[in-house]
Kinemage of the C-alpha trace (Angstrom):
@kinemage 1
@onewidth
@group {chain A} dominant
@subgroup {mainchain}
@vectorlist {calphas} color= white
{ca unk a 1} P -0.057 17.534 -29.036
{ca unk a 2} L -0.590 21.594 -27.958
{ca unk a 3} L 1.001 24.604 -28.991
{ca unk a 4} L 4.664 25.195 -27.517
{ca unk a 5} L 5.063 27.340 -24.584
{ca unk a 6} L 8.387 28.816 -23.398
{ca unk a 7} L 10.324 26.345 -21.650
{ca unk a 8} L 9.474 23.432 -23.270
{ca unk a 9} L 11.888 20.953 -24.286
{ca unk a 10} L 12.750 21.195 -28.055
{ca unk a 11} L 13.336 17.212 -28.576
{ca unk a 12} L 9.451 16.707 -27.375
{ca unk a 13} L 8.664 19.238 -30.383
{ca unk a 14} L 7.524 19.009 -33.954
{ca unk a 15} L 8.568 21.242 -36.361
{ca unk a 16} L 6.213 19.911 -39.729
{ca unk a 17} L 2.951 19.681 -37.149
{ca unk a 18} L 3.524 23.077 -36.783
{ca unk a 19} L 4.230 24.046 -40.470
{ca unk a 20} L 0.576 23.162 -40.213
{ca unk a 21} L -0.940 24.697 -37.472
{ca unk a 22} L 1.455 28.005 -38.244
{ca unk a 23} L 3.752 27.022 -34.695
{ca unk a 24} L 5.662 24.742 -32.282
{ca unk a 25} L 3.542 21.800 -31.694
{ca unk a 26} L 4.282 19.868 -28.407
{ca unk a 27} L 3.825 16.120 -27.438
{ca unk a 28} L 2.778 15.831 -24.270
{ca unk a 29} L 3.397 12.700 -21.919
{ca unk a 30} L 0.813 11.321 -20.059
{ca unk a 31} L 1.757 8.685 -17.270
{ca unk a 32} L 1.610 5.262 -18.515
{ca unk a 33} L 1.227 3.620 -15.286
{ca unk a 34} L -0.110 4.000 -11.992
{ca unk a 35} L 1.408 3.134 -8.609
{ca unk a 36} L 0.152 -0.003 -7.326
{ca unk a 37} L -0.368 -0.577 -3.249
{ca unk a 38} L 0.272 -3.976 -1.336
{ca unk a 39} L -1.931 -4.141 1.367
{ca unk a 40} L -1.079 -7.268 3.515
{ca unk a 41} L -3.402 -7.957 6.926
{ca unk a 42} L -1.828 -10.503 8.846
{ca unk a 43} L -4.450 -13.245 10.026
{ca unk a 44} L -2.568 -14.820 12.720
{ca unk a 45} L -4.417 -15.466 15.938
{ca unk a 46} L -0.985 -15.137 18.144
{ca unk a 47} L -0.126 -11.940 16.348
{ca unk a 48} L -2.689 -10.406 18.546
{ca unk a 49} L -3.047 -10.106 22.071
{ca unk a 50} L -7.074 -10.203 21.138
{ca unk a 51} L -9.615 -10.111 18.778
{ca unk a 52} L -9.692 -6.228 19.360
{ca unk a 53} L -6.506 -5.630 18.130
{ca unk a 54} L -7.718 -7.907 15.174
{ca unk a 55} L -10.504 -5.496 14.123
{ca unk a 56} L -8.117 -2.778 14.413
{ca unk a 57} L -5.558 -3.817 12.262
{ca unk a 58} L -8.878 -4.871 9.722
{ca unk a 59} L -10.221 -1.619 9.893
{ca unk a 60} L -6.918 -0.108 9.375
{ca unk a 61} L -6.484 -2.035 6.622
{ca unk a 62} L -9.907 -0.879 4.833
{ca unk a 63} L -9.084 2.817 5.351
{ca unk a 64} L -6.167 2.684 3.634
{ca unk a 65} L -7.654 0.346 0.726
{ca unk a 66} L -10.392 2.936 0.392
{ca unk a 67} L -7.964 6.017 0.794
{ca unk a 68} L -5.894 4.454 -2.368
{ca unk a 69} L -8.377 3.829 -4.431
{ca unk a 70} L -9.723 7.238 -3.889
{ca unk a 71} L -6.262 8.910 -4.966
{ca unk a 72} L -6.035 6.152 -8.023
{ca unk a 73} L -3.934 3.695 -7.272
{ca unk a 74} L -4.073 0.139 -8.060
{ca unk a 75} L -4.529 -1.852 -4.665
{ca unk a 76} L -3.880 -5.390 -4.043
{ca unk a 77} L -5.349 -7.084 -0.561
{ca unk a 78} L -3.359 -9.937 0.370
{ca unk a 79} L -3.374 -12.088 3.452
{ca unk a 80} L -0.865 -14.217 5.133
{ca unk a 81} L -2.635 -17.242 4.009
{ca unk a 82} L -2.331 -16.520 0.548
{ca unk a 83} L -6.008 -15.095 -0.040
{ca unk a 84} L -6.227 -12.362 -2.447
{ca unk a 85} L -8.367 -9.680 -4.299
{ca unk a 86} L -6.472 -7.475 -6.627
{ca unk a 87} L -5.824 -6.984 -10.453
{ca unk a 88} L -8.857 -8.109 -12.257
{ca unk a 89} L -11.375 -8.065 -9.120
{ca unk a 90} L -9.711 -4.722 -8.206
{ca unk a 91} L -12.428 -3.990 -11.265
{ca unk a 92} L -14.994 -4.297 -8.900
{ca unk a 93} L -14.201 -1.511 -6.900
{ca unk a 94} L -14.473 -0.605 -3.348
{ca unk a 95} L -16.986 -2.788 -2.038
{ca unk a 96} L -15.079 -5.528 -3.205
{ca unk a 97} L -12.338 -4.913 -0.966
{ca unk a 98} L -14.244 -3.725 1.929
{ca unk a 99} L -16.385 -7.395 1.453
{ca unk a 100} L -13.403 -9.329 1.660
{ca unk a 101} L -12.303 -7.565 4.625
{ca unk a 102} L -15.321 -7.880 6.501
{ca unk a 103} L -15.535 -11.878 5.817
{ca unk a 104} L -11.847 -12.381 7.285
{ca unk a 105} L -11.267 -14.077 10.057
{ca unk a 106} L -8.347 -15.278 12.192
{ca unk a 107} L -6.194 -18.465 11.656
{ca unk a 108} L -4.141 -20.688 13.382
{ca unk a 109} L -1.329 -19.869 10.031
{ca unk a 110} L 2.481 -20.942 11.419
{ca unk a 111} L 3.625 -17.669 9.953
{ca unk a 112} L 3.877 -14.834 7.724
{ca unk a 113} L 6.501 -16.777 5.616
{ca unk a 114} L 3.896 -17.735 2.555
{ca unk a 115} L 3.093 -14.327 2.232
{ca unk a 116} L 6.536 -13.147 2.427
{ca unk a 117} L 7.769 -14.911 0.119
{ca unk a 118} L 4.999 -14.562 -2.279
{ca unk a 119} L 5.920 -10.744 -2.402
{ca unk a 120} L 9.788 -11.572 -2.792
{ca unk a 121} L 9.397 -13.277 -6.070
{ca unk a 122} L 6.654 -11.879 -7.392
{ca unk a 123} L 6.885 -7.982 -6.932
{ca unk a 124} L 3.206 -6.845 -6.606
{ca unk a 125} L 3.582 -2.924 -5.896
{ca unk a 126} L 5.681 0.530 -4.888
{ca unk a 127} L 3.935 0.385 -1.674
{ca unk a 128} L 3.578 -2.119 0.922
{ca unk a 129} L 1.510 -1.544 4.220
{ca unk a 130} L 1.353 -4.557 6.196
{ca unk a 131} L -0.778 -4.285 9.347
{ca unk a 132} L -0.244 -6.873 12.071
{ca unk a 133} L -0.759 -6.650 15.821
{ca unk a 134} L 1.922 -6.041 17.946
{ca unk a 135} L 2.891 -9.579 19.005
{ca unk a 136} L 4.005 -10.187 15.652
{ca unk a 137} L 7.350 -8.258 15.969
{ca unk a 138} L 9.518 -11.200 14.763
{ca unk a 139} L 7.925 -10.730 11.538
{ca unk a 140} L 8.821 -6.957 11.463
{ca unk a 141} L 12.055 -7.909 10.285
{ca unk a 142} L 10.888 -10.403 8.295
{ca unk a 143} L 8.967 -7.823 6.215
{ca unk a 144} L 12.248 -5.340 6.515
{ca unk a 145} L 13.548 -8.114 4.394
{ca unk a 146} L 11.395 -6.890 1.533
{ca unk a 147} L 12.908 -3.163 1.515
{ca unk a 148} L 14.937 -4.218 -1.503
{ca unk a 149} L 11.782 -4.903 -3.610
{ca unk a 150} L 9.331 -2.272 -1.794
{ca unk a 151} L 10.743 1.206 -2.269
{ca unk a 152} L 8.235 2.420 0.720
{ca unk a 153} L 7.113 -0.327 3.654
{ca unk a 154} L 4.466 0.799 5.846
{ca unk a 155} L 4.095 -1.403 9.478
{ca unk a 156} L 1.355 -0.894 11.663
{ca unk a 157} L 1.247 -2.981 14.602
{ca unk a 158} L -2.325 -2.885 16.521
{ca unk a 159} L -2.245 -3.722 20.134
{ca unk a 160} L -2.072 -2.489 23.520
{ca unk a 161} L 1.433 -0.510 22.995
{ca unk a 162} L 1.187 2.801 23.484
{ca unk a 163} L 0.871 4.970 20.018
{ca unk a 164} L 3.955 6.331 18.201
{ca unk a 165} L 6.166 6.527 15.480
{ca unk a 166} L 9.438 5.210 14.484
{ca unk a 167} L 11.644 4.247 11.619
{ca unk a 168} L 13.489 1.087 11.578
{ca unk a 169} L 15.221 -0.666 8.464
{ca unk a 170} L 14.276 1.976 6.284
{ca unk a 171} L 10.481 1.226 7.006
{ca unk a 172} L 7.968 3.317 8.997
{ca unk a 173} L 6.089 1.188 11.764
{ca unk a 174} L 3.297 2.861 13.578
{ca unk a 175} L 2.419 1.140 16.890
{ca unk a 176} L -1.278 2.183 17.832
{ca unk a 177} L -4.040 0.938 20.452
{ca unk a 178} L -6.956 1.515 17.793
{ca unk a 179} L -7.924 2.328 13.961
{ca unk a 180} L -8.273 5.593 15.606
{ca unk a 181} L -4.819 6.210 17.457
{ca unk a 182} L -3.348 4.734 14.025
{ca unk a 183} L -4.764 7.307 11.924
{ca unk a 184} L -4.323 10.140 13.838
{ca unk a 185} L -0.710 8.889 13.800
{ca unk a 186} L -0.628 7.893 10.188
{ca unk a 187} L -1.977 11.665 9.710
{ca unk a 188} L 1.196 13.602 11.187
{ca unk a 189} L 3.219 11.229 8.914
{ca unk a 190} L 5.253 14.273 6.489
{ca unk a 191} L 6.642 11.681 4.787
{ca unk a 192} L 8.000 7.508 4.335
């Protein structure tokens, strides 16, 4: 509770509180929940056209774990093979996440389908940012699929396209070269 100020809303106000305090007494609403992230890294061997496009998409993937956490929101680090650290290891902060990351490796998985449809039924976020490289565009539109449960869908595709910027099925994909060349694109993003 604080002292009323012009402008505030008289419903939120208490009239005996103040009959104490000798005014308007205010509740004030703090947010009762944070925004949560999805970050999926696709481990796919044939999504890349190499192993550098692998650490790309890996190290894009820890900037923007580290880059939420810093502004407060709860992250969850999935991978297409159904590998996880989030809710109660997301206790463990950073270094947690940036451990995983540095132990994963590529698979032979079939496809992102697991993953997929792990994050249909069970809705883990606001955000999703998947990061795959950019022979994986037939799962593009499988994770346009998602926009119904995902109000904001993040793609970055790491490879040897050249870097830029588009929006397709209501999702932003960023095709980049290198962690670099992603961020500086991911940087002029205004909004998505």
């Amino acid at each position: 509770w604080r002292g009323g100020w012009p402008g505030d809303g008289w419903r939120h106000g208490t009239w005996r509180a103040g009959g104490v305090v000798g005014g308007v007494m205010v509740g004030e609403h703090g947010e009762t929940s944070r925004r949560r992230m999805v970050v999926l890294l696709d481990k796919r061997q044939r999504s890349y056209p190499g192993p550098e496009a692998f650490e790309a998409a890996a190290d894009c993937a820890a900037s923007v774990v580290v880059a939420a956490l810093r502004a407060g929101l709860h992250v969850s680090l999935q991978a297409c093979d159904g590998a996880a650290i989030g809710g109660s290891e997301a206790s463990l902060g950073t270094q947690a996440f940036l451990d995983r990351l540095a132990e994963t490796q590529l698979t032979d998985s079939p496809s992102l389908g697991f993953a997929i449809d792990r994050l249909r039924v069970r809705r883990l976020g606001d955000t999703l940012v998947v990061f795959t490289g950019d022979d994986g565009d037939a799962d593009v539109a499988s994770v346009a699929s998602l926009r119904g449960m995902y109000p904001s869908i993040l793609v970055g595709l790491l490879g040897q396209r050249a870097t830029h910027t588009s929006s397709d099925a209501g999702m932003l994909v960023i095709s980049a070269t290198s962690a670099e060349n992603f961020a500086a694109a991911w940087a002029g993003v205004r909004s998505w």
